[in-house]
N, C-alpha and C positions, 0 to 999 in steps of 0.2 A: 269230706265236703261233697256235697252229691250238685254235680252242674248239669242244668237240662239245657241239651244242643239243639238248637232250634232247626237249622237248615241241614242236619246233617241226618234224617230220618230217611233212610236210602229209599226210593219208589218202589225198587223191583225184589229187595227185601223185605219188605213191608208184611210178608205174608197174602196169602188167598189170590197169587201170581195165576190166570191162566197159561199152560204152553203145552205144548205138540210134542208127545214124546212115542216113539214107536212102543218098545217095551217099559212101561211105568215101574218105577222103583220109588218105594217110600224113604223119600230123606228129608230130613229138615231143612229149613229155608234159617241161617242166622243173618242177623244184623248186630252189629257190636263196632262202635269207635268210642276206642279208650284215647282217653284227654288227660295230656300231662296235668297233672293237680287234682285231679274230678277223680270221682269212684268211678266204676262203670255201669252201666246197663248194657244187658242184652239182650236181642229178642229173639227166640225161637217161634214160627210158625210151620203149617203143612204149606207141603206143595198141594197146588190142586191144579187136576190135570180137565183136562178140555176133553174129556168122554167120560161116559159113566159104565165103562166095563171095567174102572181098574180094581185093582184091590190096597185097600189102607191096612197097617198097622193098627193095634189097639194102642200105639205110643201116644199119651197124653202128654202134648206139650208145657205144660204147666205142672209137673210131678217125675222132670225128670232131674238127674244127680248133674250138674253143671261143676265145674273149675277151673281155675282162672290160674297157672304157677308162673308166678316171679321168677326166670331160668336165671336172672343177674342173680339174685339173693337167694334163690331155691330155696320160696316159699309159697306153699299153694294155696290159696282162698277158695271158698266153696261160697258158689251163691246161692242166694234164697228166690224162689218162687214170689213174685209181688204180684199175679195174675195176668190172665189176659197173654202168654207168653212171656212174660217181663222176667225179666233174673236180677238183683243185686247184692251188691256186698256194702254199704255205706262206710267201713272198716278199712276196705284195701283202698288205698291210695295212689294211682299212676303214676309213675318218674319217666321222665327225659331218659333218653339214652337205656331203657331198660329193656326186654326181650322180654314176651309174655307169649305162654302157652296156652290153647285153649284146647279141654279133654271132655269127653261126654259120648255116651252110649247113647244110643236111638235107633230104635229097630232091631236092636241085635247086632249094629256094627259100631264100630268109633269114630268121631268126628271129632277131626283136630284142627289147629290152626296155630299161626305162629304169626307174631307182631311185635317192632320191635318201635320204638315212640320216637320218632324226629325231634331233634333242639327246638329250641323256639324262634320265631323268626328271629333275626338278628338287624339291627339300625333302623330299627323302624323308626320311616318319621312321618307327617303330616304334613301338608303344607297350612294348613289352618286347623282350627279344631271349633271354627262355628262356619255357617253357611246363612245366608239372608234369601230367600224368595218372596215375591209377592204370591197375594193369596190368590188364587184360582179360582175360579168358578167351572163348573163340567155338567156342560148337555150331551145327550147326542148326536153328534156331527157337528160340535161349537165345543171350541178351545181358545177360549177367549180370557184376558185379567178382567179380573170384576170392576176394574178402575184402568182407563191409562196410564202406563207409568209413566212415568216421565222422565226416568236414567234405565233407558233401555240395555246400557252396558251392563247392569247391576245380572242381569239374566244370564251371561255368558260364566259367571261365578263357577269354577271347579273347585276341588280339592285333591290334589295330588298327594299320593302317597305311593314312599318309595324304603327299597329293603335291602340289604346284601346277597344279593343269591349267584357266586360265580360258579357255583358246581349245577347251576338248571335246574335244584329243584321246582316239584310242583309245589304251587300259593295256589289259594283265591280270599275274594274279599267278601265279608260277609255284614252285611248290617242288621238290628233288633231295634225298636221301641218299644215302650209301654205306654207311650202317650195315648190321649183319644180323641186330641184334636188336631184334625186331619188339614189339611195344606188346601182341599178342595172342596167345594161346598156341595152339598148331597152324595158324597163318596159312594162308589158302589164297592162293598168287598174292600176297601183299599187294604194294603198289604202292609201288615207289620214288621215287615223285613222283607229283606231283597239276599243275593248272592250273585258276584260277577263269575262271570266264565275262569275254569283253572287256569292256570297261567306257568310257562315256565320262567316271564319275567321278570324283573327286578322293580316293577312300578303298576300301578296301576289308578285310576281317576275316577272319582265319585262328581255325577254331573246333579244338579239342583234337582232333575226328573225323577234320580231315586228317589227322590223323598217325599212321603207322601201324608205324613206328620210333623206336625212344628213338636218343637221340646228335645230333649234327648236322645242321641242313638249310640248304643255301644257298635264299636266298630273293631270287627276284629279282621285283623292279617293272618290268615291259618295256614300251615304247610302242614302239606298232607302227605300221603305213599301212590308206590306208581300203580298198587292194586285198588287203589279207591278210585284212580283216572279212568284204570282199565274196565273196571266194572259200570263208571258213569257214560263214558262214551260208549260202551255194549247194549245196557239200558236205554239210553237213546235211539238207537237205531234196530232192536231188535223188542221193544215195546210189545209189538204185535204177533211176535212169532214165539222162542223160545228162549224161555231162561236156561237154557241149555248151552244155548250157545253166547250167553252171557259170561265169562271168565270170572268167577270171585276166586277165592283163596279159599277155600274151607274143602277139605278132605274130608271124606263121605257126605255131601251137603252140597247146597247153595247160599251163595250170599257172601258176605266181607266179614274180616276183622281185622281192623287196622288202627293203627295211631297214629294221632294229632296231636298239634300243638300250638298255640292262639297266643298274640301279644291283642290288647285291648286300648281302646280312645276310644271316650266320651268324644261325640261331636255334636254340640246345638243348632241346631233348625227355628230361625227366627222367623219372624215375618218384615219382610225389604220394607222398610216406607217409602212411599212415591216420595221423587224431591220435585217441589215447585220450578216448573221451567220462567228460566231468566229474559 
């Protein structure tokens, strides 16, 4: 079953990174989060460095020998070239609880990595699973309802959701739609999905603002590893400078390979009706 992760496309993996390296060394830049149930994808790019004295590899990112081994079952998958960088296996299948090796030559050296998949959350629950807003209208510098409501209580509406986590793992919360009708009227960009901040919590709240589509959102709870934390908050703050001094996990390389693991609710996004004042 091949799952495309929406918010999980890392920024500073992404490929075509500028950063500031004294002595430039050719290595690949990966990105790879294997999802308990999902095949994987992964992406190999260049680094590109911020001067043009350095020297590149003739290494083609798209031709080179990838493998993914299973160390619980010690079995290895070979991925396929899908372009563009992309690697998959549609065949191999990610488990809970399994330890996965990552092996590949590039440049003439090896690049490994090791990921082992976290459980799935555990008690997940919702405190509701629809939400009601009134519809929005948006100028600029006017945030106003296209109508008075008239149960201005209706507005304070959350959705709390809450998990087991007494060992601290890291969560965050992630929402998608596929609707195309949007909450505000003349939408600029509005966004198909959101993501809260990691969390070592055990809770977290979806306020009416996320939403920027009526209809359907899947909503997942993901717990993740402390090398996705590390890499996210590195990216953050060193944007501008180097991915060098970014921390991923990949041995000869830059960038992540880590496991996830997502429980799922549907939540609906209706539109509030004004109630007649008494």
């Amino acid at each position: 079953m091949k799952k495309v992760i929406y918010l999980l496309t890392f920024w500073v993996v992404a490929g075509c990174q500028p950063t500031l390296i004294a002595e430039f060394e050719d290595k690949p830049v990966v990105s790879c989060f294997l999802e308990a149930g999902a095949s994987p994808v992964l992406t190999v790019s260049k680094l590109i460095a911020f001067r043009d004295d350095v020297h590149y590899s003739d290494e083609d990112v798209n031709t080179l020998s990838i493998a993914i081994t299973d160390e619980t079952e010690n079995q290895t998958w070979e991925l396929q070239a899908a372009g563009d960088g992309r690697y998959e296996n549609p065949q191999m299948v990610v488990q809970s609880g399994h330890t996965y090796r990552l092996n590949f030559t590039y440049n003439q050296k090896q690049v490994t990595a090791t990921a082992t998949i976290p459980e799935a959350p555990q008690n997940v629950a919702f405190s509701d699973t629809s939400i009601g807003i009134f519809n929005w209208q948006f100028n600029p510098g006017d945030f106003t309802p296209r109508e008075n409501p008239g149960n201005w209580t209706s507005y304070d509406r959350n959705i709390d959701i809450t998990w087991s986590n007494d060992d601290k793992n890291y969560y965050f919360v992630e929402g998608v739609t596929t609707s195309e009708e949007p909450v505000r009227e003349n939408p600029t960009d509005a966004p198909k999905s959101f993501t809260l901040e990691h969390t070592q919590n055990d809770y977290a709240t979806l306020s009416q603002m996320q939403f920027s589509y009526f209809g359907d959102y899947e909503i997942s709870v993901i717990r993740i590893l402390p090398e996705y934390v590390i890499m996210s908050e590195g990216s953050a703050t060193n944007m501008s400078t180097s991915i060098v001094d970014v921390k991923g996990n990949i041995d000869g390389g830059y960038g992540i390979f880590t496991g996830i693991n997502r429980i799922k609710q549907i939540v609906n996004v209706y539109l509030e009706e004004d109630e007649e004042e008494e």
